[in-house]
N, C-alpha and C positions, 0 to 999 in steps of 0.2 A: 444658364447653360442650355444648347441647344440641345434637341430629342435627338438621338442618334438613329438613322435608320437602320435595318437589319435587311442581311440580304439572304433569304432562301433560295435552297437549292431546289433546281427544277424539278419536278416530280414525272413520275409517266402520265400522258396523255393519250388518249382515243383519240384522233381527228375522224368525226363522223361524214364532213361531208367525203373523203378520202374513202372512207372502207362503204359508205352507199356506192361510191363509184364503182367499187369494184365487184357489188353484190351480183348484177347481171351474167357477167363473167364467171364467176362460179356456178348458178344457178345454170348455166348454158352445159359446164364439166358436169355437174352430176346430173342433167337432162339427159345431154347424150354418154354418160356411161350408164345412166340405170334402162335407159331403152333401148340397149343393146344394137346403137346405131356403134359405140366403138367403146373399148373398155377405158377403164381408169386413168390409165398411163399413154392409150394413146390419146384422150379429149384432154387432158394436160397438156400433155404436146402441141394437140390446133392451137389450142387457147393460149400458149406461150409463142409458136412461132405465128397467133392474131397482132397479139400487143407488140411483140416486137418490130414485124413484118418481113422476117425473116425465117423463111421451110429450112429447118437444118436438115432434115431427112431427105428431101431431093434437093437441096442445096439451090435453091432460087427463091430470089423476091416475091411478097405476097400481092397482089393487089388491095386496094382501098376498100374492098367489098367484103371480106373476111374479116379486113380488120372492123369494119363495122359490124360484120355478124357474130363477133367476138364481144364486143362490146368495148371498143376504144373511144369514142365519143362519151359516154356514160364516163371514163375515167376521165379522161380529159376535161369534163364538165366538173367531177369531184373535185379535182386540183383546185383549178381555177375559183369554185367555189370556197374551198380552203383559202384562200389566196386573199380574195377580195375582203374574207371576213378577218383576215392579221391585217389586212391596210384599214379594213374601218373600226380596228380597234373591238371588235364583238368578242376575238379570243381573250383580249384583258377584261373586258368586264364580265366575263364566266368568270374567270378566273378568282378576280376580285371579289365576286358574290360567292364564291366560297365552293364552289363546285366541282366534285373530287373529279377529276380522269378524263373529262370529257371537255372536245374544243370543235367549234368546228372546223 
């Protein structure tokens, strides 16, 4: 009689190269709110209408240079990184070697 295989249910995962991306990004929010260049809720705001490229507060498009100095390229390098490593197969063999929470 054949081994029957069993199928597990997916568990939570970290993708690292994903949250490096976006470590720059935060580090820029709490740069400029603890040096009181702007508070809390407004370096949230740059750094939400960086990534998006869209000021909802004066309601116009951002240019490519905020969204750089936001740290859009650093994420986009994350993804992509994520990305490359599920096509070469590196997120199955963490996975395989037994490795709780983490992929990249």
């Amino acid at each position: 009689m054949a081994k029957r295989r069993t199928h597990h249910k997916k568990g939570f995962t970290i993708p690292l190269a994903i949250v490096a991306g976006f470590t720059p990004t935060v580090a820029k929010v709490v740069s400029d709110a603890t040096t009181g260049k702007w508070g809390y809720s407004a370096a949230i705001m740059h750094a939400g209408a960086g990534i998006v490229g869209y000021d909802t507060y004066n309601k116009k498009q951002i240019g490519w240079a905020i969204m750089q100095e936001v740290g859009v390229p650093a994420i986009l390098l994350g993804f992509g990184a994520h990305w490359a490593a599920s096509k070469l197969g590196i997120n199955r063999m963490i996975a395989r070697a037994g490795i709780p929470f983490l992929r990249i």
